[in-house]
Structures are given as C-alpha cells and as structure tokens.
MIDREN-210691 format. One record per residue: z, x negated, y of N, C-alpha, C in turn; residue in three letters. Coordinates in steps of 0.001 Angstrom, whole numbers, plus 500000, padded with zeros to 6 digits. Example, Ala and Ser with C-alpha at 12.3 -4.5 7.8 and 13.67 -1.06 7.14 Angstrom:
residues 2
507800486810494310507800487700495500507800486800496700ALA 507080487150497750507140486330498940507870487100500030SER 
end
This chain:
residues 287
542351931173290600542066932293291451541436931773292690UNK 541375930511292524540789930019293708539369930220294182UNK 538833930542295263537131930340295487536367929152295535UNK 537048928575294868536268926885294434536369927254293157UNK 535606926904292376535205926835291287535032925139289905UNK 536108925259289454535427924132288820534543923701288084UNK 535713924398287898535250925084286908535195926789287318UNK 535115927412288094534837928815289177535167929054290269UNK 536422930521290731536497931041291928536862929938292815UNK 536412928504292070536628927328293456536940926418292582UNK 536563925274292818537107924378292335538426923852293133UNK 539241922810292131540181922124293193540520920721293249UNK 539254920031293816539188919102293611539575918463293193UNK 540150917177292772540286916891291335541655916866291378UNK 542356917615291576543865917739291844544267918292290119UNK 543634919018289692543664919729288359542121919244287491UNK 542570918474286544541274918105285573540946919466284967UNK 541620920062284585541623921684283834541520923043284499UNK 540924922832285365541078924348286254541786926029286034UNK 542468925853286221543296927515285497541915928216285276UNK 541120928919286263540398929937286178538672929489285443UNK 538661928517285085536995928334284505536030928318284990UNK 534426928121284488533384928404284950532383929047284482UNK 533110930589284061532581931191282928531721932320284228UNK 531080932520282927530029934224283773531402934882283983UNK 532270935543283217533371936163283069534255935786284494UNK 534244934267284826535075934253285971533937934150287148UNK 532673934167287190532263934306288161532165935749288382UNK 532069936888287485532145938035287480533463938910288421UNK 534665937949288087535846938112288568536043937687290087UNK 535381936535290505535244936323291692534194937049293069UNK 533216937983292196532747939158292847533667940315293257UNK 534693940322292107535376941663292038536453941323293006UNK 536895940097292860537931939613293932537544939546295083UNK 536098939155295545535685939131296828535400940491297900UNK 535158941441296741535373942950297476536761943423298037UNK 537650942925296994539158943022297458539782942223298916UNK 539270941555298796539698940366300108538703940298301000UNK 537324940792301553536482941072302313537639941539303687UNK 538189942404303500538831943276304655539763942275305622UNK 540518941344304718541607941179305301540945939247305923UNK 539948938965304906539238937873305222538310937998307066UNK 537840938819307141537169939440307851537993939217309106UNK 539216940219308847540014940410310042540438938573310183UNK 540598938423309448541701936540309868540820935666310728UNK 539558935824309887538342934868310768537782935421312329UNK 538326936832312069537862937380313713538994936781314452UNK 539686937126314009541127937073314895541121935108315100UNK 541141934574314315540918933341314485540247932830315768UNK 539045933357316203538258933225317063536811932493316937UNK 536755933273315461534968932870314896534074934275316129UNK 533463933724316361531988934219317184531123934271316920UNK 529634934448317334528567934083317218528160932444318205UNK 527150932456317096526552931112317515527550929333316823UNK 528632930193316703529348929159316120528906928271314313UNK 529764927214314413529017926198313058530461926551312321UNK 530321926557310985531526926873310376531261925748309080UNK 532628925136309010532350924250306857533708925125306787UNK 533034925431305503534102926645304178534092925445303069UNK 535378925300302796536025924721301481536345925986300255UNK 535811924896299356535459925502298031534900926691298119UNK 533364926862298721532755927921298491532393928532297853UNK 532602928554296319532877929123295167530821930184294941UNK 531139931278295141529933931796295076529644932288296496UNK 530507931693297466529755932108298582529613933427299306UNK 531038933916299217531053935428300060531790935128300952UNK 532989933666301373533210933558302903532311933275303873UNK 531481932393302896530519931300303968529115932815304669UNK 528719933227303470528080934881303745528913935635305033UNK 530048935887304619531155936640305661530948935948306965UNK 531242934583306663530946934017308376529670933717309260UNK 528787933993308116527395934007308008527011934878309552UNK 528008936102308896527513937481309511528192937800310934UNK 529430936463310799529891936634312048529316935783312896UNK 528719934908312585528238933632313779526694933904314130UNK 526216934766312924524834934629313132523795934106313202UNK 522549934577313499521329933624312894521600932248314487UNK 522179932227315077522218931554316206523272930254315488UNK 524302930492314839525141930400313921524846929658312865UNK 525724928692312178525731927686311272526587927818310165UNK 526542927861308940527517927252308065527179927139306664UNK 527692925988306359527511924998305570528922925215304354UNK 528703925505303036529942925768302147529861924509301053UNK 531203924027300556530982922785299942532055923351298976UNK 531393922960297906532599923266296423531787922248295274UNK 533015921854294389532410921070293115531624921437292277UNK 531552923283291724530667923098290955529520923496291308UNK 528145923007290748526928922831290994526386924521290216UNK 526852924964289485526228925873288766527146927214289581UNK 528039927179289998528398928001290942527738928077292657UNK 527590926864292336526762926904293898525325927113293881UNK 524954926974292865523426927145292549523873928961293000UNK 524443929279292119524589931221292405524435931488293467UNK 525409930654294081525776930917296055524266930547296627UNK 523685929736296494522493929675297268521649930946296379UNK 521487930868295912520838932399295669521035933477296351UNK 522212933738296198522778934831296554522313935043298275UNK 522854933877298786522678933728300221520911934162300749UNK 519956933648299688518698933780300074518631935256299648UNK 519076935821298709518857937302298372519206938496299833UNK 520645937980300502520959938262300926520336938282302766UNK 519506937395302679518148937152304005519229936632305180UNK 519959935279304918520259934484305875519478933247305888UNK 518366932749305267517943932021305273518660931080305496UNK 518254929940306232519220927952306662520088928454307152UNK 520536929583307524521617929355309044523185929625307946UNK 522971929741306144524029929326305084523315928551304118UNK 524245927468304076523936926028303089525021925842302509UNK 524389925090301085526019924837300292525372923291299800UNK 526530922677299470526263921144299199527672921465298189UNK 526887920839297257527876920183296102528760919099296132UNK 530013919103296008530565917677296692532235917903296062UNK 533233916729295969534231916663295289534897917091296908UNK 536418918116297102536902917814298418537051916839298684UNK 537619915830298176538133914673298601537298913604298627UNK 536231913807298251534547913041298401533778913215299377UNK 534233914826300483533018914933300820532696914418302202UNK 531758913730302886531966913483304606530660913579304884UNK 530684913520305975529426914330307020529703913753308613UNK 528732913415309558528669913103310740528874914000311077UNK 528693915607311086528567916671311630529614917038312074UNK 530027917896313465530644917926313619530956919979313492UNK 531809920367313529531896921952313458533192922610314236UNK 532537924178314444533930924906315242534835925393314525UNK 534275925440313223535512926209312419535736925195311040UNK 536757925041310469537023924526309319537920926081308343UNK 536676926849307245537519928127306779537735927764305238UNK 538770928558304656539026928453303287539852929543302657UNK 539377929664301655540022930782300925540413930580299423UNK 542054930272299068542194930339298073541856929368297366UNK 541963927982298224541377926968297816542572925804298008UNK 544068925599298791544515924869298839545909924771298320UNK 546183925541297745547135925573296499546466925153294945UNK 544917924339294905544507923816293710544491922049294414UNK 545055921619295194545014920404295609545747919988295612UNK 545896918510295433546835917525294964548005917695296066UNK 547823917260297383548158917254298215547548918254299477UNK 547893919711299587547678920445300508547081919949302163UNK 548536919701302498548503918895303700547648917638304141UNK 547187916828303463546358915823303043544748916136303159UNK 544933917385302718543293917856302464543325918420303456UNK 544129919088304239543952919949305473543640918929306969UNK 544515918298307088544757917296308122543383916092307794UNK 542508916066306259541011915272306668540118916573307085UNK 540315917394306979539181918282307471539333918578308615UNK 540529918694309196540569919175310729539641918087311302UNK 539496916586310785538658915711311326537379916134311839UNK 536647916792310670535135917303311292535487918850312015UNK 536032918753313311535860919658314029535803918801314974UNK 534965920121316041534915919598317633536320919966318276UNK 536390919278319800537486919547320320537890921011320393UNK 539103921419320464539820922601320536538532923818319396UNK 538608922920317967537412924291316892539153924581315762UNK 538763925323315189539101926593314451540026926043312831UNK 540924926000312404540982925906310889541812927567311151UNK 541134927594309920541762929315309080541942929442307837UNK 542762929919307283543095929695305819543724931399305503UNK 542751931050304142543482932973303623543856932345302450UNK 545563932654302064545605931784300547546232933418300052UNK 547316933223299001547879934463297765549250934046297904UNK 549914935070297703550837935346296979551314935929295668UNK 551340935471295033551400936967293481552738937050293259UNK 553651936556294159554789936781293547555747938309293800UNK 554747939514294058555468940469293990556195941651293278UNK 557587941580293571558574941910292872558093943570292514UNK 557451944367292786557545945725292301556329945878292910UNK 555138945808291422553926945958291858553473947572291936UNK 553899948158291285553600949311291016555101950439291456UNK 554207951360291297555430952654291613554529954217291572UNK 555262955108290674556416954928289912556342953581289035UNK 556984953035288484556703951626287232555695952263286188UNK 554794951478286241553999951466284953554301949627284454UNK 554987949609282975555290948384282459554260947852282595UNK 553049948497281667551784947423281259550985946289282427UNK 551308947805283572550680947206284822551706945675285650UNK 552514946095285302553797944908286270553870943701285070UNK 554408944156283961554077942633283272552863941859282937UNK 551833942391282996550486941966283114550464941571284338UNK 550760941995285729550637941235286420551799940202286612UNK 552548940399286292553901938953286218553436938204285630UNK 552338938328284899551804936893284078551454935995284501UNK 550705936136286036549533935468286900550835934791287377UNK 551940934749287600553189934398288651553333932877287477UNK 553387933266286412554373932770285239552939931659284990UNK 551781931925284783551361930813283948550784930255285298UNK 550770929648286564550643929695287965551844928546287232UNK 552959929019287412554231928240287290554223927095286147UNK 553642927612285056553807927081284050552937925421284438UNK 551751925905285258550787924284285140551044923800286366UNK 552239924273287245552237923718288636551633923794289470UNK 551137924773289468550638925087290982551513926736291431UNK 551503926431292808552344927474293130552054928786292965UNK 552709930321293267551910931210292882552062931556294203UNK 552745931323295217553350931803296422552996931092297612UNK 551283930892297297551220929407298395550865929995299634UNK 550712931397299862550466932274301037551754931622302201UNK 552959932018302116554125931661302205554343930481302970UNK 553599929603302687553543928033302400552920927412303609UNK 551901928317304148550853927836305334551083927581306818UNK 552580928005307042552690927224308092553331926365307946UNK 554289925979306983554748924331306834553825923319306616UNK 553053924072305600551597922884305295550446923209307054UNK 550412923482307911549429923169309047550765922459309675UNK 551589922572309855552607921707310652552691919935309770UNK 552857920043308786552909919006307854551304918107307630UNK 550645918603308112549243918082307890548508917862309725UNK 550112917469310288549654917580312157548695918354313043UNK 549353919955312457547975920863313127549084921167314143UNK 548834921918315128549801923157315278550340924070315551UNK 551764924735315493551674925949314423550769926814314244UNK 550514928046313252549402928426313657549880930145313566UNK 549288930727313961549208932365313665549599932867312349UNK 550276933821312006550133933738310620550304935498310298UNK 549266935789309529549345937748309149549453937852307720UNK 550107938703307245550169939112305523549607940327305667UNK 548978940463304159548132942010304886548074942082302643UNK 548293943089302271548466943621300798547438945058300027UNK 547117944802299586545709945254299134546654946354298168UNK 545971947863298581546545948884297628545644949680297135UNK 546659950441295987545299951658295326546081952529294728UNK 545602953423294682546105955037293886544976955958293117UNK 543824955251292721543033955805291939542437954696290799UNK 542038955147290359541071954512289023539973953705289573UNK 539205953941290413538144953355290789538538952241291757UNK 539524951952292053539794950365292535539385949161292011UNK 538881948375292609538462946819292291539787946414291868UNK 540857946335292396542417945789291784542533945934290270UNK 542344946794289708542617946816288401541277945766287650UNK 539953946348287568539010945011287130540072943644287345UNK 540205943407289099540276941958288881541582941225288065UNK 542896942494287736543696941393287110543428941165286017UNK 541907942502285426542254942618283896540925941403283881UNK 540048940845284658539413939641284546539913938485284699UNK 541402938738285479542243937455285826542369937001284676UNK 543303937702284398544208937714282787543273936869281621UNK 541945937862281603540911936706280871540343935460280868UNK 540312934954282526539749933678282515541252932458282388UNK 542507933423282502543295932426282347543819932335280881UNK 543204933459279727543634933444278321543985931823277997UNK 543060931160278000543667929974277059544557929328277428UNK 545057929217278973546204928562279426547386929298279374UNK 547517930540279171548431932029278811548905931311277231UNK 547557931150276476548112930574275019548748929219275079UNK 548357927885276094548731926992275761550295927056276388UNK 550399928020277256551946927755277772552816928370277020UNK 552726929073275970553213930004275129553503931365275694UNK 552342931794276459552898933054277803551485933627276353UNK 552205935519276261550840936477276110551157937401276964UNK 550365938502276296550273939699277382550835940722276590UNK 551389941780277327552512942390277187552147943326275914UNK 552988944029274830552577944551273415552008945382273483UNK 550788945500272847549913946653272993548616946200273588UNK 548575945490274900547801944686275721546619944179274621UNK 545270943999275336544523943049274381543876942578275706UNK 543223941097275466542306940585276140541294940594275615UNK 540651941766275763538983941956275156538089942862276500UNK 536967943026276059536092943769276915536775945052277585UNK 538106945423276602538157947156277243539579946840278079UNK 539749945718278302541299945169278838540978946467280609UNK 540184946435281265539803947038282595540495948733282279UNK 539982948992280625540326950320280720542034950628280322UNK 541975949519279667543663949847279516544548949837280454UNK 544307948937281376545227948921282518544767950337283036UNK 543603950504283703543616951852283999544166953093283740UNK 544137952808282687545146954491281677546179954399281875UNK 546756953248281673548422953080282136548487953481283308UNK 548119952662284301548155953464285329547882954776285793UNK 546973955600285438546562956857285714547900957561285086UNK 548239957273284082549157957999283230550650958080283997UNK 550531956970284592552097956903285165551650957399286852UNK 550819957616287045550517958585288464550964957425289349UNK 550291956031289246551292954823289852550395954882290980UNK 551114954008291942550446953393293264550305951574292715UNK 549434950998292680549592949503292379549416948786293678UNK 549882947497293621549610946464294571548919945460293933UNK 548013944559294916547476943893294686548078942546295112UNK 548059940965295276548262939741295745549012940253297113UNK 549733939409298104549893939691298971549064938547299635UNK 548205938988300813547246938064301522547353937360302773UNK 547730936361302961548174935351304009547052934889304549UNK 546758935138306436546082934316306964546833933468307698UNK 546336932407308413546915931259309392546101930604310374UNK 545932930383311264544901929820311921545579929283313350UNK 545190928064313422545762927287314852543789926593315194UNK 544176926200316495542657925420317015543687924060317310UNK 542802923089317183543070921760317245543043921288318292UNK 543388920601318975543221919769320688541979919206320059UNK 
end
C-alpha cells in the first residue's frame, strides 16, 4: 500500500525482496484511486507542517508521483522537488504525469534504491507517504534523510493504519472481512498494519524531535466513493500473498474485474457507512 513502488504504490527499499502490492497496471491503477482518497488529509499535514512556496522538497518513494505533484503545487514554480523511488517504470509514469500536468523542472524524479540514494543537495522538506513501514529499519531510514535537510527544514510523514475494529455500520460482513484481510496478510509477511501509530516513537528513535502528530479517517455513505474501488484493488494486488499465507476472501467474494461491484452492493444493501485506513500525519523541523 505503500507509494513506493517496487514493485508499485512505492517501493520499499530492499527491506522486502517481494513487495506485498506489485508493479502491475492493476496496482498502479490502485494507487490513483488511493491518491484521491488521501489528497485531503496529505494536503492538510504538509500545510500544517510548514511547506510554503518557494521551498525544495525530496519525497520518498514517489511511487507515481501525486505527493511530489501535491507539493509541487504548494511550493511552486519558485519551488523545488525532486521524488525518488525504485521503480523505473513507475517513475517513468510519474514523470509523465508531472509534464502532463504543466510543472515542468520545478518536479523531478530519480530512480534510486532508499538506502542507495545521496545527493549534495541540500532541502527544506524531507516528505513521505506510506513508505516507511516497507523498510527494514524505519528509524534508520528516517534519521539518513533528515541528513539532506537545511538547518531547522521539515520531515513529514503520512503513514496507515488498517487496523480498524468496526469498519462499517450498520455491519455489512463482506465489507469488514474483506477489509480485515489487509490487517491479516500485513501481519502475515511482517510488516506492520498499524504503522500510523508508530510515528512518534520512530521520529524520537531515529533522533528527530517529537513531532506533531494528527489522525484524520476517510468516510463514505454512497456508492460513488473511491474507498470501495481501492480495497477491492487492494485485495487484488495483494491476491497472491492472500494465497501464499493461506488467507482468502470472505465466501461468496471473488477477486475478478467485478470485485468493485460487489463490495458496492453489499454495502448499498446494508445502508452502511464504511471507513476507510485511519491516516496519521507527524512532522517535527530539525535544528
């Protein structure tokens, strides 16, 4: 689920040879749908952070490139930033996208391993999304990047939670154990599902410090929500690791093309309210 891509919504550097989420059209598809969902609360973290204009920003695991875009729009053509993720065919997208989108130089992406990558440059912000719960060592990766900032610049981090206990209401089954899955096969390969949670021990643990910290939870009560697409694309890019852990999806469930509409019906049918991830920002400035 990450916005690094390794294999997609991010790679994680080589902390995982196998990337849960892939580098399929299917999961880059999913990482559009996810990026509409998290626009709002991304937005708010990096303002609140104290991104500006004119400012230089490096985004970890820029996946296809809708933070580094997002901060694009906050720093401006006066404004710098530079997005670095492993895969090359995801970043190829992101520079596209970015030129489609008419920011010209002032967004760049460089292909690079995290734990490979260095630069003289120096920057005000160090941003990431959903990118440091796929690393070996969290804290490790956080505490070398605070390196390329200037005095008193920016780290901000938006990570997930999926571990919530009553996604829906009234209960729709299909909808809650389908999403309990993302918790369970998360668990199953070791990586956390709850690494939202996690972000101020890891900026304290990686000698930042402390930092700000907001949860903010993505809802819906109609059919036309992005939430439903993205678990029923989740669910798909994580099929084969669902099979290798011996986890499926709940009876009745299929992982095929019409998976978007089934969840939907369930839901419509049960007149539910759903929740989405719960969304953690954090942000301290560095001496």
């Amino acid at each position: 689920m990450s916005e690094q891509t390794t294999p997609a919504t991010g790679a994680a550097s080589d902390a995982h040879d196998d990337y849960l989420l892939g580098s399929s059209d299917l999961e880059h598809q999913r990482l559009m749908v996810q990026a509409r969902i998290l626009r709002p609360s991304t937005d708010r973290f990096l303002r609140l952070s104290g991104l500006r204009p004119g400012m230089s920003v490096l985004d970890l695991g820029s996946g296809m490139g809708d933070v580094s875009m997002l901060a694009g729009e906050i720093v401006g053509p006066r404004g710098r930033v530079l997005g670095v993720d492993r895969d090359p065919v995801t970043t190829d997208k992101a520079r596209r996208r970015a030129r489609n989108e008419g920011f010209g130089g002032s967004v760049e992406f460089e292909v690079a391993e995290l734990d490979d990558f260095d630069t003289e440059e120096r920057f005000d912000a160090v941003v990431g999304r959903y990118v440091l719960p796929y690393q070996k060592d969290p804290a490790v990766t956080l505490r070398r990047f605070a390196r390329f900032l200037r005095p008193c610049g920016i780290v901000v981090l938006h990570e997930f939670d999926l571990t919530v206990q009553n996604p829906s209401w009234p209960p729709c089954p299909p909808w809650d154990d389908s999403y309990r899955l993302l918790t369970d096969v998360y668990r199953a390969i070791g990586t956390p599902p709850d690494f939202g949670r996690r972000l101020n021990r890891t900026f304290l643990d990686a000698g930042l410090p402390a930092p700000e910290v907001e949860c903010q939870v993505p809802v819906a009560a109609g059919s036309d929500s992005p939430i439903i697409p993205w678990l029923a694309y989740t669910l798909r890019s994580v099929a084969p690791v669902l099979a290798r852990a011996g986890l499926s999806l709940p009876a009745g469930v299929v992982a095929d093309d019409t998976l978007p509409d089934q969840l939907d019906q369930a839901v419509r049918e049960q007149g539910s309210q759903i929740l989405g991830a719960l969304q953690y920002g954090a942000w301290t400035r560095v001496p």
